[in-house]
Every structure is written in C-alpha cells, then in structure tokens.
VOPAGU-2260 file (C-alpha; in pm, 1 decimal, decimal comma):
REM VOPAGU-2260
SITE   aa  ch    i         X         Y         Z
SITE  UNK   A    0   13729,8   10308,9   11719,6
SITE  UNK   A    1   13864,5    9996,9   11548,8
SITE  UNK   A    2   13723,5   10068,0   11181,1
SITE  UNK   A    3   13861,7    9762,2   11021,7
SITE  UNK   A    4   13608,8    9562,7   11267,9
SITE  UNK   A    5   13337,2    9808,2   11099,3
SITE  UNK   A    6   13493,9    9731,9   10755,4
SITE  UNK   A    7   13508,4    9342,4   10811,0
SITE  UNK   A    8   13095,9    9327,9   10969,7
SITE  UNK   A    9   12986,7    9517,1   10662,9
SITE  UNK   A   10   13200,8    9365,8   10421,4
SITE  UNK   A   11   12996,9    9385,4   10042,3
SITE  UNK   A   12   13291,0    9440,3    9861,4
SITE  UNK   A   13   13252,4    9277,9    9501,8
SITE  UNK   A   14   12917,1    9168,9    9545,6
SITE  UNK   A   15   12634,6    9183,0    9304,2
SITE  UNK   A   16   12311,2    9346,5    9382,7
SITE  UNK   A   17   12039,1    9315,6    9163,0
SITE  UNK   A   18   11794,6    9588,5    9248,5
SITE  UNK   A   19   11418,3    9559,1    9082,6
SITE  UNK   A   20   11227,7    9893,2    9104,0
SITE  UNK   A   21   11575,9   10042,4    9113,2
SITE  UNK   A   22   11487,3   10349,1    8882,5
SITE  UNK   A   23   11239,6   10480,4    9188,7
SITE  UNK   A   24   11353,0   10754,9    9456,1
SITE  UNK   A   25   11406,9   10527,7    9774,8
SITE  UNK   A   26   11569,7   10192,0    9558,1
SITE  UNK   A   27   11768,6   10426,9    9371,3
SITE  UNK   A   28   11917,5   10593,6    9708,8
SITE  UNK   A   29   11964,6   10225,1    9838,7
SITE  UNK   A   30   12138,7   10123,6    9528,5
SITE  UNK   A   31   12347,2   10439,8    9571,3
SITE  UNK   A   32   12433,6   10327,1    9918,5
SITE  UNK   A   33   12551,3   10002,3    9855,6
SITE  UNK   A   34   12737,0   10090,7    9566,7
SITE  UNK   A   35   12962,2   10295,9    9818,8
SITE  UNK   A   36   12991,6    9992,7   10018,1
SITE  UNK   A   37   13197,9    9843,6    9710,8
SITE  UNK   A   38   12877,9    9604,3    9579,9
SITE  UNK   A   39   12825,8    9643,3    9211,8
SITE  UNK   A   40   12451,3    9774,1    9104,1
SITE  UNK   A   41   12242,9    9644,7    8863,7
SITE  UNK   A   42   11869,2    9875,5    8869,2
SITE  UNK   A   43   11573,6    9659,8    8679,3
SITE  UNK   A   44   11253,2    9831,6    8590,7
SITE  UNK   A   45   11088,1    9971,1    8233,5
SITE  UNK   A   46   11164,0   10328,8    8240,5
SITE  UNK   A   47   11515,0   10398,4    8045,0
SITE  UNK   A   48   11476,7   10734,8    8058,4
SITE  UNK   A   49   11502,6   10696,3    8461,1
SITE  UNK   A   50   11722,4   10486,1    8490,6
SITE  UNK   A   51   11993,4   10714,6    8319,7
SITE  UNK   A   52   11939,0   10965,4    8561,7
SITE  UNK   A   53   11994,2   10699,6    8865,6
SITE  UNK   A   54   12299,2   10572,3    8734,3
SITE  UNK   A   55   12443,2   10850,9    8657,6
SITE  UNK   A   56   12364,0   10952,4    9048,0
SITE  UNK   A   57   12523,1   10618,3    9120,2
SITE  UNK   A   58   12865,0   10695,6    8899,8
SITE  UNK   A   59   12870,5   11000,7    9068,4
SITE  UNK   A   60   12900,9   10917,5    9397,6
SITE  UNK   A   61   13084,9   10590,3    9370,8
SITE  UNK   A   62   13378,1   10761,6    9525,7
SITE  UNK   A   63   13691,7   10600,6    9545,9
SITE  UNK   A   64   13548,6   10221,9    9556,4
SITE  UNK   A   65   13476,2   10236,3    9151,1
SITE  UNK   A   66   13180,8    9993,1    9214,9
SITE  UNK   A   67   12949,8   10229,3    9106,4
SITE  UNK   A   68   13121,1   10284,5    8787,9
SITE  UNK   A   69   13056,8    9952,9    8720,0
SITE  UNK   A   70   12627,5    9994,7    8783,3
SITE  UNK   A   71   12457,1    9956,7    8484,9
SITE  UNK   A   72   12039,0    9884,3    8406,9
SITE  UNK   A   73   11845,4    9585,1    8234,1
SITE  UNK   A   74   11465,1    9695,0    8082,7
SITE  UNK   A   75   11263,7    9441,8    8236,5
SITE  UNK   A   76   10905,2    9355,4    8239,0
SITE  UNK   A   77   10849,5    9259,4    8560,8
SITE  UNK   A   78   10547,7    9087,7    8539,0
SITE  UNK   A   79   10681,6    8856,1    8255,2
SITE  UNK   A   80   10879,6    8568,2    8445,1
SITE  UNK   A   81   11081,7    8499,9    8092,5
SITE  UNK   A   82   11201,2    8835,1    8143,7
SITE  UNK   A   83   11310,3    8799,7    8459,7
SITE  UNK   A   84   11522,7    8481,0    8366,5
SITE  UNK   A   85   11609,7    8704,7    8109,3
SITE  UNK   A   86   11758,9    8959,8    8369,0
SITE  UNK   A   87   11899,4    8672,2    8526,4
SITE  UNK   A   88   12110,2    8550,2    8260,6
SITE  UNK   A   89   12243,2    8862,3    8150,9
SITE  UNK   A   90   12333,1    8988,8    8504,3
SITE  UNK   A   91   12537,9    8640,6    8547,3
SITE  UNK   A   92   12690,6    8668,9    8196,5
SITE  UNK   A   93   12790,6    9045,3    8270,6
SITE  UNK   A   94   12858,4    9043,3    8608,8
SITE  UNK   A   95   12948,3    8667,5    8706,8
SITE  UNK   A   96   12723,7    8627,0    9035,2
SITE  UNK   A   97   12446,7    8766,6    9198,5
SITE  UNK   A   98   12448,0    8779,3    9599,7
SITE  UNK   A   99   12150,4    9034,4    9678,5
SITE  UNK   A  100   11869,0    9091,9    9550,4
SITE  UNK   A  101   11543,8    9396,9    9611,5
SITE  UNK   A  102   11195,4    9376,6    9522,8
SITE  UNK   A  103   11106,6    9756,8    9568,4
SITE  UNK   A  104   10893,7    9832,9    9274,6
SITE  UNK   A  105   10534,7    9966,1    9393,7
SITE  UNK   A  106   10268,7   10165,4    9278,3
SITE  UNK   A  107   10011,3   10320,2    9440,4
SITE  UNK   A  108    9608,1   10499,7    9378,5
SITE  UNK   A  109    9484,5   10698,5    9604,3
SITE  UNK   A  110    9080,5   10664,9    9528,8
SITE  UNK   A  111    8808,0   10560,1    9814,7
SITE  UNK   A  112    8748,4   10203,7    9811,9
SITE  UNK   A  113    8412,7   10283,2    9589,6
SITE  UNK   A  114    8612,0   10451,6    9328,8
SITE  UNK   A  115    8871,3   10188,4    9279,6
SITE  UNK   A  116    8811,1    9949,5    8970,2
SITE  UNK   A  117    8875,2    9609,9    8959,7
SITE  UNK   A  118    9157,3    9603,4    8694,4
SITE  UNK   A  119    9315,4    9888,5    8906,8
SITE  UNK   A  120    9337,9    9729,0    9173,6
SITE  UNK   A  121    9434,3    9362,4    9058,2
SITE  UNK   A  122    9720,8    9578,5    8860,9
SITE  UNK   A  123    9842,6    9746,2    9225,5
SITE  UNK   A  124    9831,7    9378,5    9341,3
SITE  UNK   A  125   10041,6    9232,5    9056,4
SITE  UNK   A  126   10340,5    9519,1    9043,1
SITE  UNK   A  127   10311,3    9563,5    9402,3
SITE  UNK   A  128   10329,2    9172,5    9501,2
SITE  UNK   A  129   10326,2    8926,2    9202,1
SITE  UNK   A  130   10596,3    9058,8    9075,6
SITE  UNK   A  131   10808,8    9041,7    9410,5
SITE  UNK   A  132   10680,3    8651,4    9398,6
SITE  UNK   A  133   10819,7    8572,1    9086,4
SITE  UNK   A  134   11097,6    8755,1    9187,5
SITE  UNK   A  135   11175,4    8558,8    9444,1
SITE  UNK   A  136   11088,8    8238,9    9224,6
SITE  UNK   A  137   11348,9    8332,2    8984,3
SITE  UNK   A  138   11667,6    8421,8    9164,0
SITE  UNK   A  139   11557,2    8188,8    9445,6
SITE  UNK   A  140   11568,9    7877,6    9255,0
SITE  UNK   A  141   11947,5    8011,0    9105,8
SITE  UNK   A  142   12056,0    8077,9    9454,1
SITE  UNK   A  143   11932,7    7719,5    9567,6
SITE  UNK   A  144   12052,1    7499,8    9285,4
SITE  UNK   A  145   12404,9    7681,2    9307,4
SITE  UNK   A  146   12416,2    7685,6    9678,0
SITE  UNK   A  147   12476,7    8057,5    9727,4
SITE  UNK   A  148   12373,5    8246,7   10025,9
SITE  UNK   A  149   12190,3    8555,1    9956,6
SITE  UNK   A  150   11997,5    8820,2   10064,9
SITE  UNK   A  151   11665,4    8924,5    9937,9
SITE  UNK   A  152   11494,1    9269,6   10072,1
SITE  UNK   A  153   11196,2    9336,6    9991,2
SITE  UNK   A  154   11064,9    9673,6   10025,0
SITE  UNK   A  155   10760,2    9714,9   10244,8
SITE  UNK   A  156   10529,7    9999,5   10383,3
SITE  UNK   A  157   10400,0   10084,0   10723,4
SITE  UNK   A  158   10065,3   10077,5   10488,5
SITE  UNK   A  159   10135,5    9703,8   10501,3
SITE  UNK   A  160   10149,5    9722,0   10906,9
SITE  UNK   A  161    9831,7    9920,8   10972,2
SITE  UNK   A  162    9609,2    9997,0   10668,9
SITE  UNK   A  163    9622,3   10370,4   10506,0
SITE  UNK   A  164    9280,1   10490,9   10407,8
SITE  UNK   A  165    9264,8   10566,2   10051,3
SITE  UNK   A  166    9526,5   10316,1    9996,1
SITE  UNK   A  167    9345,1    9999,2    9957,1
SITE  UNK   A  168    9515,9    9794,5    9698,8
SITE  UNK   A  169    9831,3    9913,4    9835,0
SITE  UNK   A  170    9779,2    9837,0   10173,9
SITE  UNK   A  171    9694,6    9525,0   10108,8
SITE  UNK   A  172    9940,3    9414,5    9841,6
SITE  UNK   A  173   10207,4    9539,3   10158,5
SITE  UNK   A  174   10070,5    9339,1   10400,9
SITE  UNK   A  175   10078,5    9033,5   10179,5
SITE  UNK   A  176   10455,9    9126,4   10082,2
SITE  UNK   A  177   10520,2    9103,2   10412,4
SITE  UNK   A  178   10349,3    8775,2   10462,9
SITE  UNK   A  179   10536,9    8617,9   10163,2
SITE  UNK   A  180   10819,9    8715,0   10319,5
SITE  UNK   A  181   10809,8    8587,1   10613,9
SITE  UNK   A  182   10691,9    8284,6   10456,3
SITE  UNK   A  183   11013,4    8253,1   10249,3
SITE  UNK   A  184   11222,4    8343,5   10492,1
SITE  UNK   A  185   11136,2    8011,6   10703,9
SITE  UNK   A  186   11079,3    7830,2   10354,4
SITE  UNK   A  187   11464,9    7881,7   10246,2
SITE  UNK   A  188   11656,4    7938,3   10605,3
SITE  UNK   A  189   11846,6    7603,5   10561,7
SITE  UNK   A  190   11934,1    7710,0   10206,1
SITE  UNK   A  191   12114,0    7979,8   10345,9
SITE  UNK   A  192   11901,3    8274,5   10192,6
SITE  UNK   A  193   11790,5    8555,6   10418,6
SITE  UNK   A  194   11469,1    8711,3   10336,4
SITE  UNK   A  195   11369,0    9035,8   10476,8
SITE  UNK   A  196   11132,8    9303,2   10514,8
SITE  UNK   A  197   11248,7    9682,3   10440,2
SITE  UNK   A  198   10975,4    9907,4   10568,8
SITE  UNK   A  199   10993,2   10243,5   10514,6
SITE  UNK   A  200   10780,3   10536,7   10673,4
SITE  UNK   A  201   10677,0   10826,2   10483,2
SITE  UNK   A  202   10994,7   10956,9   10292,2
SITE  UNK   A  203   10891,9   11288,7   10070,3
SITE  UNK   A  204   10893,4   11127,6    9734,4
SITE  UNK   A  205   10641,0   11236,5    9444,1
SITE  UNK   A  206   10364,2   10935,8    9470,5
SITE  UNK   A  207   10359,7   11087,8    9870,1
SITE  UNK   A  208   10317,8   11422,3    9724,7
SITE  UNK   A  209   10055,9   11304,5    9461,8
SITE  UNK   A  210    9858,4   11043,1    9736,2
SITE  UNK   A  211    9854,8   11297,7   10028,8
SITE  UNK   A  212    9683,0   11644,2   10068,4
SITE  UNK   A  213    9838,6   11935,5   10289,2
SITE  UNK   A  214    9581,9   11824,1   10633,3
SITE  UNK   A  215    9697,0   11447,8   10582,8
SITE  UNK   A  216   10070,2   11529,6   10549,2
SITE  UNK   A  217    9977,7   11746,9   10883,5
SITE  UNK   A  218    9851,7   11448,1   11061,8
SITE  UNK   A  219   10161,0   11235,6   10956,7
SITE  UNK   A  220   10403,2   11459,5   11088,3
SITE  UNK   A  221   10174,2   11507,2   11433,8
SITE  UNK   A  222   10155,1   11141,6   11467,9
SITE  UNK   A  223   10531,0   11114,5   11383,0
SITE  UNK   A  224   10709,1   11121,6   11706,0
SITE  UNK   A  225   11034,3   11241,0   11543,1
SITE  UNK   A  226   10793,9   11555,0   11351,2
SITE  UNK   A  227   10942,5   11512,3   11009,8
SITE  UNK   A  228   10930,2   11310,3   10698,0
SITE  UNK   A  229   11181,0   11044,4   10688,5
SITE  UNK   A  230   11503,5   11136,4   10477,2
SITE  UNK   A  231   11601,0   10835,1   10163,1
SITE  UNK   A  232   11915,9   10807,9   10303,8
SITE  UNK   A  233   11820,8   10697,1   10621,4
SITE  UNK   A  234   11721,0   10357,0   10444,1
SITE  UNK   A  235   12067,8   10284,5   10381,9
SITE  UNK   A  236   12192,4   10145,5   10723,7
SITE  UNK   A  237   11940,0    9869,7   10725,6
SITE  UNK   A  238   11977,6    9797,1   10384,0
SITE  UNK   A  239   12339,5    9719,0   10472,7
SITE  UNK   A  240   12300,5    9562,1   10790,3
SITE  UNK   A  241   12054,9    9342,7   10602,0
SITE  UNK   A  242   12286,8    9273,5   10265,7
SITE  UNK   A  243   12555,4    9173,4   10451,3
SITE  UNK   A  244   12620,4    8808,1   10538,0
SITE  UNK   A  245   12808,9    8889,4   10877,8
SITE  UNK   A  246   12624,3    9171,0   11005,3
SITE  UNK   A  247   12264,8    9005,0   10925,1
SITE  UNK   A  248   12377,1    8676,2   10946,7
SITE  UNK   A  249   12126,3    8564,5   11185,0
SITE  UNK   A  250   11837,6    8796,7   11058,3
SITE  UNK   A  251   11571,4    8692,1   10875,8
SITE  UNK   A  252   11205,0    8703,0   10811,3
SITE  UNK   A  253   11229,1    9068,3   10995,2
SITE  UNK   A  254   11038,2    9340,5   10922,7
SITE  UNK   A  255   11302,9    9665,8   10996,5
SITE  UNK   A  256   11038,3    9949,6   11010,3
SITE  UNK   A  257   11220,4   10312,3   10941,2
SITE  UNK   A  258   10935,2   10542,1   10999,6
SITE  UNK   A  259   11029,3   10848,9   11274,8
SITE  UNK   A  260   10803,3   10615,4   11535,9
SITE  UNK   A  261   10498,8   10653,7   11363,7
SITE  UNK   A  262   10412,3   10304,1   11462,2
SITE  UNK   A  263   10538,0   10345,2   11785,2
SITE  UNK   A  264   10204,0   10519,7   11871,7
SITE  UNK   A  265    9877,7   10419,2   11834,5
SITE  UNK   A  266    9674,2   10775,7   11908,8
C-alpha cells in the first residue's frame, strides 16, 4: 500500500482545531485523534478540573507528532458570545490560525415529557443548540472575512434522527442541530467552509449510563445490528475524513451516522 497517498488525503498537519465541549468523553477522544494526525488541540468548555485530565490524555498519546504537546484549554462560557470572541482571540494570538472547528457540547434529562420544566428544557435547548449557533456565528464570520476554508463538525445524535423517549429536549435540540447544519452548510459552500454533521450512536459514556436503565440498554443492543455499544474511538475516522480539506473536500451538509446500524432498522 502506497502510505504517502494515505498521508497526503489526510493531511492535518499544523492545523488548528478548536474543539467546544472538548472536556466530554467522545470530543475528548476526537481531539485525541486528531492530535495524532499532527493538528494542534485547543478543548473549550467550563470545567478546569476536566479538562486537565483530557489534556493530559492528549500529551500522552501525542506520539511522535508533538502536536499534542502543544493542546492546551480556554474556560469558556459558551452561552456568552463575548466569550466566545474571547476564545477566538486568544486561540489566534496563541496559536496563529484556526482551520477546524467542533460544536460537541450537550447535555441531556432523562424525565417524561410531564416531568420536564420549562427552564430545563429551554437550558437543554440553549447548551445543546444555541450555543453551536453562536458558535458557528463567531468563527464563521473570522473564517469568511479572512477567506479561510474550514471545517466545522458538529456533533449530533441518532436522538436527533428518530426521537428517544425520555429525551425530549434533547431530541429535539439534535434534530434542530442537524437542521442548522445543513442550513449552513448550503449558506457558506461558496465561502469555502464545510459544515457537517457527526452523529454518533450509543457509545458507553456516563450521561448513557445515568439516562438508560438495564431493559433499555437491552433493547439498544437487540436493535443494534452490530450487538454492542459503539467504542469512542470509532468516531475518529469520520472526524478525519471530515477535517480534512482533501479527503472531505466535496462533503458537506452530511450527516455521518456511527451507530452499529441501529438506524439501519426500523423494527
């Protein structure tokens, strides 16, 4: 096999990922993964105390390539859009450019729709999607007035496909993610900006362990053609294929769905 054809489809090295909700299990093992692909991390989110133990996963397993030496974490308040310009500035200042960029922070409640309140719920709506939006107002506007081509990925659920019971602010904060994203993706194609859809099946994380009782997880893996939970790792092919600007170069508004077939089947 010709690797250096591999090497030159995939090619990330020295980019700049800026990777929002970076401090959770799945964006932290994406971060991980393109870190060993040579593309310099930067995780975004609230929780310090998280965020030490990611990047120290990151240092460790930036191998050879050093880029994950170089991954380092900005507090943000998501929901505040001067902190995102805030992020913004210092991830230019520190790191000089900014070519990718992941909306994965979520949060989930798993009440019946009776038991939900109305701040609840308009809070699932705002981390899960507002933020994403002005997200992608932020860095979007940067990549347009400087005429870079990027990639933005932002990080879907099969929830957001076909509606979870139990789940009802977060299925329907996904499937408006995904609609945004599509929408974006047509909005900025001639500016050169990809935007896409990661969607991930169910991945053994602790909001899964927290949302889903012993029967449910049962029924997953039943209706799961592949009969197991999806490993984080996994997520790291297509979040390559769909950072890099050869590989993905004609992909956008997608929705890659990594879910073991579960939504390959409808009984």
């Amino acid at each position: 096999m010709n690797m250096s054809y591999i090497d030159k489809l995939y090619d990330l090295e020295g980019k700049v990922a800026v990777v929002i909700g970076g401090t959770g299990e799945l964006c932290s093992r994406m971060a991980i993964g393109l870190a060993k692909a040579g593309v310099e991390v930067v995780l975004a989110g609230r929780n310090e105390d998280k965020a030490e133990v990611r990047l120290d996963m990151i240092h460790a397993s930036s191998d050879d390539c050093g880029a994950g030496e170089k991954a380092y974490f900005v507090a943000t308040d998501l929901m505040a859009k001067g902190s995102l310009y805030a992020l913004l500035d210092i991830v230019l200042e520190r790191s000089g450019r900014i070519d990718i960029l992941i909306n994965g922070a979520g949060v989930n409640s798993s009440k019946s729709v009776f038991d939900v309140p109305a701040d609840e719920f308009q809070t699932i709506l705002d981390i899960n999607l507002t933020s994403t939006f002005q997200a992608c107002q932020v860095f979007g506007q940067y990549f347009i007035e400087h005429n870079i081509p990027a990639s933005i990925i932002n990080v879907g659920s099969i929830a957001g496909l076909d509606p979870m019971t139990n789940a009802f602010a977060y299925s329907a904060s996904k499937a408006a993610l995904l609609n945004l994203t599509k929408n974006l993706a047509s909005e900025w194609a001639d500016n050169d900006i990809r935007v896409n859809s990661l969607v991930p099946g169910f991945f053994p994380s602790e909001d899964n362990r927290r949302a889903l009782d012993e029967a449910r997880m049962l029924e997953i893996l039943r209706k799961t053609p592949m009969s197991r939970f999806g490993d984080p790792d996994e997520l790291i092919g297509a979040t390559l294929l769909l950072a890099s600007a050869k590989a993905g170069s004609f992909i956008t508004g997608s929705e890659i769905v990594i879910d073991g077939g579960f939504n390959a089947v409808s009984v």
